[in-house]
N, C-alpha and C positions, 0 to 999 in steps of 0.2 A: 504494500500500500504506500502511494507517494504520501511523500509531506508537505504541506500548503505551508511556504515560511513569508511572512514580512516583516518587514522595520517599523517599530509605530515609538511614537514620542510617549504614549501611557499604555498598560494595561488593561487591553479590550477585555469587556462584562461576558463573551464567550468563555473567557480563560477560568479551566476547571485545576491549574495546580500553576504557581506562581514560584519562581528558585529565586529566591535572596541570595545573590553571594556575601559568607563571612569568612573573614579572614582569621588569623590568632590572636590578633593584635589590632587594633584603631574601634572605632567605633561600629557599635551593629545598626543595622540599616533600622528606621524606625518605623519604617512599614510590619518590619517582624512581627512588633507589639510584644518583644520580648528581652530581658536584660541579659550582659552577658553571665549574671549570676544564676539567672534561670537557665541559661541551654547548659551549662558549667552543669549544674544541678540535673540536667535531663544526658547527659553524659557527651554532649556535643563540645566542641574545642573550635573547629574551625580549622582542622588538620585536613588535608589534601583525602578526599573522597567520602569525609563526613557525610551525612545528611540526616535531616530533622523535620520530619512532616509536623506541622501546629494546622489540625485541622479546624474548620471554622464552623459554626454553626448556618452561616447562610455566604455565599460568596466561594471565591477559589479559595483551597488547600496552598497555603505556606509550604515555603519547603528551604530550609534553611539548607547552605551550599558550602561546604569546604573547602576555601580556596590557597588554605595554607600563608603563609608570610604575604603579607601585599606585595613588598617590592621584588620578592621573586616569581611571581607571576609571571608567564611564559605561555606561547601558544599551546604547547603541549598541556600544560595545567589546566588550561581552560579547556581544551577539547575531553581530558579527564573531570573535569570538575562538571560541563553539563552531560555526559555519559552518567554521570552519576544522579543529576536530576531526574535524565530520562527514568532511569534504575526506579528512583525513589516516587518516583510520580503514579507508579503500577499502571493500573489499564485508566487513569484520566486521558482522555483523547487531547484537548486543546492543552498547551501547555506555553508558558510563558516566562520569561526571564531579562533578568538586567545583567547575566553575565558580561556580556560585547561589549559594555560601557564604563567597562572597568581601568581605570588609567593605569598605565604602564603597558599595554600593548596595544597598537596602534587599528583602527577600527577594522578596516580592511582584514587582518591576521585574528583580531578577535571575534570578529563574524563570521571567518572560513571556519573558527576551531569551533565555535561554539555550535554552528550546525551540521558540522564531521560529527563529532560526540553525541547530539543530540540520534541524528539520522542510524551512524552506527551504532548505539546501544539500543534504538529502539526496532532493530534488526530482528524477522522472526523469517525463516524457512517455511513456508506453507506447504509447497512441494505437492505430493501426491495425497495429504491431508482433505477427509471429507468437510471439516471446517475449515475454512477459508479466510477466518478472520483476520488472522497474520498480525502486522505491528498493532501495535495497542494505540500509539498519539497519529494525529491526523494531521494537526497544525502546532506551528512553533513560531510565536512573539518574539523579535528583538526588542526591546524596549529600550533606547539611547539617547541620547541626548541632542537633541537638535546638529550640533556642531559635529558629531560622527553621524547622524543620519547616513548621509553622501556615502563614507567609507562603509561602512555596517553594511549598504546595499550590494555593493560593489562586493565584499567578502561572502555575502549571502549566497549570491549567484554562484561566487566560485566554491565554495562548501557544499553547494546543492551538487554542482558538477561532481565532484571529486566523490564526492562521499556517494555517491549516485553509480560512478563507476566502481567504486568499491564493493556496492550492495551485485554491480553485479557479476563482477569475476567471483561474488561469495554462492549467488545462486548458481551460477555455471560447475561453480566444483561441488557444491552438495545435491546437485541433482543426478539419481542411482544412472549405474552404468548402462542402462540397457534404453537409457531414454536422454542420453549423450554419447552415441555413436560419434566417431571422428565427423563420418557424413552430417550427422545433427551439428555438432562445432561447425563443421565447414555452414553451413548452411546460415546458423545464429552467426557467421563473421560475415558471412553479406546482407543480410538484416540490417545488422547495426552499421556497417562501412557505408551501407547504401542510406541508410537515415542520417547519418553523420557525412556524406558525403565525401568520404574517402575511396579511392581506386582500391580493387580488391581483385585478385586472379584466385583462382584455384585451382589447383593438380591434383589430378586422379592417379591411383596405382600407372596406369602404362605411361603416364608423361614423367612423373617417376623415376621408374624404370628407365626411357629412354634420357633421361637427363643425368641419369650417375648417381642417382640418391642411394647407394645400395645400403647406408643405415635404414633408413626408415623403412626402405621394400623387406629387407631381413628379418628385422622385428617385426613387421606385422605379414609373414611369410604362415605362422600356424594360427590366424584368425579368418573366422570368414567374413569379418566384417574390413572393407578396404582402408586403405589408408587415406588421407588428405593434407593436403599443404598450403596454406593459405598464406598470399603476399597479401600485407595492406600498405597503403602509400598515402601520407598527409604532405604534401607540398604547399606549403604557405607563399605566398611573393616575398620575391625579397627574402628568403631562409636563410639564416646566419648559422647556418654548422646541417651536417647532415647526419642521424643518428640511425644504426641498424638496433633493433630486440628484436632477441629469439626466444621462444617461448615455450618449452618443453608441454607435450600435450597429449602424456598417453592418458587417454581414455578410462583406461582401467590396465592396471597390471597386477596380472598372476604369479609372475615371476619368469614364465613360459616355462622350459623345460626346468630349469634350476627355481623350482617351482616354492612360493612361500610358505610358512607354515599359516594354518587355520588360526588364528589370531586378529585379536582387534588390529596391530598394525593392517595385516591383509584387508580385513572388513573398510581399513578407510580409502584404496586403493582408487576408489572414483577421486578421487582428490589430485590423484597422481598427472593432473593438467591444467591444476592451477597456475604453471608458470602461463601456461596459455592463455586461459582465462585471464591474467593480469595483462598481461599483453593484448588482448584485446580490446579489455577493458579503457585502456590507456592511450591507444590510438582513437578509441570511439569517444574522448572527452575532451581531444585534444582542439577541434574546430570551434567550440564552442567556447575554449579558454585562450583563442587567440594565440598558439602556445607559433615564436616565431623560428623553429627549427623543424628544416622537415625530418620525417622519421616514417622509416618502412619496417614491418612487423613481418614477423615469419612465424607463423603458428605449425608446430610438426605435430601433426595428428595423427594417432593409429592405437590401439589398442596391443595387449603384448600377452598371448595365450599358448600354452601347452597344445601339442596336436600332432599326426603323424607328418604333417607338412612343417612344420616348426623349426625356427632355426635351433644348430644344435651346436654344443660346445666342439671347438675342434674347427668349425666352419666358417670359412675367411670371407670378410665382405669387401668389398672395394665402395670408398666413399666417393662422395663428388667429386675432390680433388685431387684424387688419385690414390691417394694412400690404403692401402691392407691393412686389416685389422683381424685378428685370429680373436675368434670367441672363445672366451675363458670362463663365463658367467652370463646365460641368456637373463639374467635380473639387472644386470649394467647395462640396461637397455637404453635410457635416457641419453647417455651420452654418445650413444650412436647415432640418432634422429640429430639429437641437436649439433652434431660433427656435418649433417650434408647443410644443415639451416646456417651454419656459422662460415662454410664454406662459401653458400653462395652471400652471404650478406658482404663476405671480405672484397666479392668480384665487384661491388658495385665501389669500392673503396672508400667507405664512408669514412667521418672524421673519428667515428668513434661507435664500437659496438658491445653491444651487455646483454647476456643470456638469463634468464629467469627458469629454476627448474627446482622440484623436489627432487635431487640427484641423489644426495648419500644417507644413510642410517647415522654414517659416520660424523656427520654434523650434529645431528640430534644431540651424541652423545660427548661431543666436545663443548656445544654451546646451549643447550637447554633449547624449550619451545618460546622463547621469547627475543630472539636474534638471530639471523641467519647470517653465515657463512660469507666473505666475499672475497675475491682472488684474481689476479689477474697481471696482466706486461705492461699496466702504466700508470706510474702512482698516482698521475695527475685524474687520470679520470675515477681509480679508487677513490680519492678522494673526494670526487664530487657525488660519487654513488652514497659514500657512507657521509656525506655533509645533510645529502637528499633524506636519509634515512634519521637523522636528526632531527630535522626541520617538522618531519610526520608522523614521529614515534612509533617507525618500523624500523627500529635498529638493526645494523648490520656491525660485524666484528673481522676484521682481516685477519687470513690463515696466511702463510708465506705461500707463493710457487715456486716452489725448495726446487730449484730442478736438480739437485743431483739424488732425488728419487725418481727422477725418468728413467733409468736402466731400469725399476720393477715393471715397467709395459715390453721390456723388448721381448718379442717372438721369434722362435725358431723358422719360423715358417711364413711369417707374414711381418709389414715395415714393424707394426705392433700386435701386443695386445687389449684387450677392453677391458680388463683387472690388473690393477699393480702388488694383488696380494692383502694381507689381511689388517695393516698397518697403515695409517696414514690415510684411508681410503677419500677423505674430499682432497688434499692435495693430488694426492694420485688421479683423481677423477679431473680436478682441471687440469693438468700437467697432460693429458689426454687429450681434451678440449684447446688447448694451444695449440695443440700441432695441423687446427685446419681456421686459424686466425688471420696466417699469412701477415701476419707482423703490423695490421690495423690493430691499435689501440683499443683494447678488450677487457669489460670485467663480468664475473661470472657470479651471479648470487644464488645459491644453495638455499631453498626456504625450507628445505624438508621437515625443518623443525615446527616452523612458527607457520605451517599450512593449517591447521587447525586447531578449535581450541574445546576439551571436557568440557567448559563450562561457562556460562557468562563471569565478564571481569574486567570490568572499564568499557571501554568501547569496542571489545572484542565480544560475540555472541560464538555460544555452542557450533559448533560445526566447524565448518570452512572459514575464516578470517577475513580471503580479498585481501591477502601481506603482499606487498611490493607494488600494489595498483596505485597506491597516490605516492609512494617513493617515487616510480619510474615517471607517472606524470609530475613531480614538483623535479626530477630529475631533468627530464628535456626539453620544461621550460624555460628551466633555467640554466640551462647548458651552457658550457662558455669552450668553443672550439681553442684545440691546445695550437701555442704559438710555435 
């Protein structure tokens, strides 16, 4: 269910739940109708994700807001701080607040966070559910103050955007494998490319084939369902840098032959195309954000199944670029697809390109479900990926690309192989992923972690997350081509 948001200088008589922000320190807002001795007393502080419903006998429900120290208020606080409204608000539909009008972040940055937080905590999956009711709020109040009116609008807009693409790289990865076929992706990327107005191609298994993709023809060799490759193209005038994403998008993976155990990891494996999804999502909100760099997507579609046609270990693929690859692990599957997509994006020789994939176990277990992984040959543009991932509160953490663990890919038999062994397994996975870069400036972000999440928590909802959709869009907006 969309969300209806506007700017208003007071609190419309619609509004059934109203968020105070209070901080630890200065004065509480006197709308409250409450001292700071009494929330003190109701166990409230005014520490970062508080909240304190004072409901009213006639009129909206109060909702006291934790916004921690005034002066360190930050975009990020505030897109936590109304995530936490949304939270405390339960199923009131209209909902209103003065967070955005809080001095020390400027209106613009505090009307994108406050309706990021808002939009994403009031995030529900309806999905194949015979109730349909989905998010609980309907509409969302800025209430600011005349002299940020202007900027509050302007942030509004772009909050609606971003947080919009996020809801839907989240829907795309939590809905079941059997009703997001790669064809179904292929299908929802011309959809949204065609209503966003972005150029979009798509290849089928024999163009595929005939073009040297033999990762992704390989992997999806034991499914009957085919594979798809989706190019998207946003060309602005005047484009100041040009950016390739790839977007890792199996469908669903079993493992194929080196097949997974029956476990929740396996159970979440439709998730396993969230790099895609993000990358979709991300081209699809970029017309709309005016964003002045163009950037072409490469979605590698296919699902990855056990069968007696099935690639099998032992069996050498030949990539786009020429390179041999000796299967060692049909579940290192990911970085096969995204080896012909990284190939072909180096041919166009962009200024800079970044892969988005649930690629290793081995990140999980280095960096928890709350940061993902990022690696790559140019610290200038690492560092704009992990600046990105600040700015949105999708953190990212740098592993080395240690190359002197590139001898664990060498093959007897082929240039490499698809496992470097049991150690090191995300280095070893980029250190793979370089060798079809062709020496454009590349980083590689691992979300395998932070794809989903048990349980609601801030502005992330149960399921699927939408991690890397508004990093990659606040990333090539604000791109700055290296000198």
């Amino acid at each position: 269910m969309s969300l209806t948001i506007e700017v208003v200088r007071t609190v419309p008589t619609t509004a059934a739940a109203v968020g105070v922000p209070v901080g630890t320190s200065g004065a509480v807002p006197k709308s409250l109708g409450l001292s700071r001795a009494a929330l003190t007393a109701n166990g409230f502080e005014g520490k970062p994700g508080q909240t304190l419903v004072v409901p009213a006998a006639d009129g909206p429900a109060l909702i006291a807001v934790g916004i921690g120290k005034p002066a360190d208020l930050t975009e990020n606080g505030l897109r936590s701080a109304a995530a936490s409204f949304a939270r405390a608000a339960g199923k009131r539909a209209a909902l209103a607040t003065s967070l955005a009008d809080l001095d020390g972040v400027d209106p613009v940055g505090a009307a994108k966070a406050v309706v990021e937080g808002v939009t994403l905590a009031n995030y529900r999956f309806v999905g194949l559910k015979n109730d349909k009711t989905g998010s609980p709020a309907t509409s969302l109040a800025l209430v600011v103050r005349s002299a940020r009116t202007a900027g509050a609008k302007r942030g509004a807009e772009q909050g609606a955007v971003t947080a919009g693409a996020a809801t839907l790289a989240r829907d795309l990865a939590n809905t079941p494998p059997a009703y997001m076929t790669a064809r179904i992706l292929a299908d929802k990327a011309v959809e949204i490319a065609t209503a966003a107005g972005l150029g979009v191609e798509v290849f089928n298994k024999d163009q595929l084939q005939a073009m040297g993709c033999g990762g992704i023809v390989g992997v999806n060799a034991g499914s009957t369902e085919p594979p798809r490759m989706v190019r998207l193209t946003y060309i602005p005038a005047n484009a100041t840098g040009h950016v390739v994403l790839v977007g890792k998008g199996v469908t669903y993976d079993s493992g194929g032959i080196s097949l997974k155990p029956s476990d929740a990891s396996h159970a979440s494996m439709k998730m396993d195309m969230s790099g895609a999804a993000a990358v979709l999502a991300t081209l699809g909100a970029l017309p709309a954000l005016g964003c002045a760099t163009a950037v072409t997507g490469y979605l590698m579609c296919t699902d990855n199944m056990p069968s007696g046609s099935a690639l099998k270990l032992g069996d050498v693929l030949t990539m786009r670029n020429g390179k041999t690859v000796e299967i060692h692990n049909t579940d290192a599957e990911g970085r096969l697809i995204l080896a012909d997509g990284l190939s072909l994006g180096a041919e166009s020789k962009p200024d800079a390109m970044v892969d988005i994939c649930t690629l290793t176990g081995a990140v999980l277990s280095a960096l928890g479900d709350r940061m993902a992984g990022v690696l790559g040959n140019n610290q200038a543009l690492i560092d704009q990926v992990r600046a990105a991932g600040t700015r949105t509160d999708e953190p990212t953490w740098q592993l080395p690309l240690a190359k002197e663990y590139r001898k664990l890919l060498d093959s007897h038999v082929a240039d490499m192989r698809n496992i470097g062994g049991p150690l090191a397994g995300t280095i070893t996975a980029s250190l793979f992923l370089d060798e079809f870069t062709n020496d454009v400036p590349w980083a590689h972000i691992d979300m395998a972690g932070t794809m989903k999440m048990d349980g609601d928590e801030g502005w992330l909802a149960k399921g699927a997350t939408g991690y890397g959709t508004r990093l990659l869009i606040d990333l090539v907006t604000k791109f700055t081509p290296f000198s």
